[in-house]
N, C-alpha and C positions, 0 to 999 in steps of 0.2 A: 065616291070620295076620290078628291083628284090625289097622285100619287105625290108624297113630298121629296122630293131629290136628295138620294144619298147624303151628298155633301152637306147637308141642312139636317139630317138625324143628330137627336141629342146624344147616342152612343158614338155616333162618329164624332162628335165633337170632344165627348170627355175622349175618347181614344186619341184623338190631336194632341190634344190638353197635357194628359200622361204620358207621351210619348215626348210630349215637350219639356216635360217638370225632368221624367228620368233621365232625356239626353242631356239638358244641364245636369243634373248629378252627378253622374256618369263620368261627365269630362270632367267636372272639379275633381271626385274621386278619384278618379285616375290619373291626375296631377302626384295625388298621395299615395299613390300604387294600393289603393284600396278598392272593391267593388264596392256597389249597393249593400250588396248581402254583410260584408267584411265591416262595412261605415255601422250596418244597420245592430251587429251586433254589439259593436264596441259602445255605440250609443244608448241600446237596453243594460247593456251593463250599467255604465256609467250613471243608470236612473236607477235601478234596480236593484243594482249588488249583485253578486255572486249567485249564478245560475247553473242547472244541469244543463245537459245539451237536446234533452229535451223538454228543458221547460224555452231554452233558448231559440227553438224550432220551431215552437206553437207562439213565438210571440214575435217572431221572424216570417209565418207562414210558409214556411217552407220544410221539405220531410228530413228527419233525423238521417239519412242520411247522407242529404243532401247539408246539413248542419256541421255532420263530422267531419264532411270534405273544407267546409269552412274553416272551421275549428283547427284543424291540421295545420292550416296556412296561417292560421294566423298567429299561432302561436311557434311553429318556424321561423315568424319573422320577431317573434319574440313582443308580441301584442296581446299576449293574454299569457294567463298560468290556469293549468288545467290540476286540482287536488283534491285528493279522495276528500268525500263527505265525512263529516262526523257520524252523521246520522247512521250511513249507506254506504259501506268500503266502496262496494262495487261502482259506485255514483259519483262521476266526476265534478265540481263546479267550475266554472268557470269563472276567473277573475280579470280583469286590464291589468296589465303592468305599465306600471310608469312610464314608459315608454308608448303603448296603448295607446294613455291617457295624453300626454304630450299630443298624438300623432291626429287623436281624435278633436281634442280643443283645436287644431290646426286648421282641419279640415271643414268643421262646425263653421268656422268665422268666414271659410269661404260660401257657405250651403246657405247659410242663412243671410246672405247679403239680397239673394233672391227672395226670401219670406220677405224681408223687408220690402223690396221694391214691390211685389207685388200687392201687401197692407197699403202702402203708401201709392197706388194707382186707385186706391178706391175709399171713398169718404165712409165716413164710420159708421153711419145707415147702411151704404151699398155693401160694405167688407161683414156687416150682420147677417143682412138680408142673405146675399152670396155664400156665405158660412150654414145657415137656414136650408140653403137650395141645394148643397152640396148633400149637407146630411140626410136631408129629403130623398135625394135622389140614391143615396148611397143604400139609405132603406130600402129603399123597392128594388133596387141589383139584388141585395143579399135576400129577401123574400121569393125571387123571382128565380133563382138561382137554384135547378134543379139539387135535391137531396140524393146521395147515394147510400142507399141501404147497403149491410151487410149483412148478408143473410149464409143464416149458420147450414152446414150441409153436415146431415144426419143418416 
């Protein structure tokens, strides 16, 4: 079997691809002095409503606390309000403050100019099909994706 050239692997390509989507992010967000992580929470907010900081983690992918360092900032900069749960004293939720929410609609209208252009490079067959290919492909990453056990020591 002859070898296929690096540059032509389908994992090189999606790693082009998301190295290209997150440096446009990146630079729109950092217009707003926000990160990935800081846009990505105010946005699960914003869909979501009022979250702990770790349900805000596992839907962020990223570790609790690596979330809290988030959390910290951005509620310093006066973008979120962090208050005990009803449920759970000890359990903070997290909510957008108006200001958040302000800073988040801002930044959305820059992010999404890109979604558009990109729907709008491909005809309504090809943006399925490609939409198809993605999730296809995104199954077999996460199937293929070694599992780490925890295993208890007795």
């Amino acid at each position: 079997m002859a070898e296929i050239p690096v540059e032509e692997y389908l994992c090189t390509r999606i790693r082009r691809t998301e190295q290209a989507l997150m440096g446009h992010h990146e630079a729109v967000l950092r217009g707003h002095g926000l990160t990935m992580t800081q846009y990505t929470v105010l946005l699960t907010l914003a869909r979501e409503g009022g979250m702990s900081g770790a349900q805000l983690a596992r839907a962020c992918g990223v570790t609790q606390q690596t979330m809290a360092t988030v959390l910290t900032g951005l509620q310093n900069k006066g973008l979120i309000v962090r208050e005990p749960s009803t449920a759970h004293a000890k359990v903070l939720i997290t909510t957008p403050t108006e200001q958040g929410r302000r800073l988040l609609d801002r930044a959305y209208q820059e992010v999404i100019v890109l979604e558009r252009a990109l729907t709008d490079a491909f005809t309504s067959d090809e943006h399925a099909a490609f939409c198809e290919l993605l999730d296809r492909a995104t199954s077999i990453l996460t199937r293929q994706t070694p599992r780490t056990e925890t295993r208890s020591t007795s």
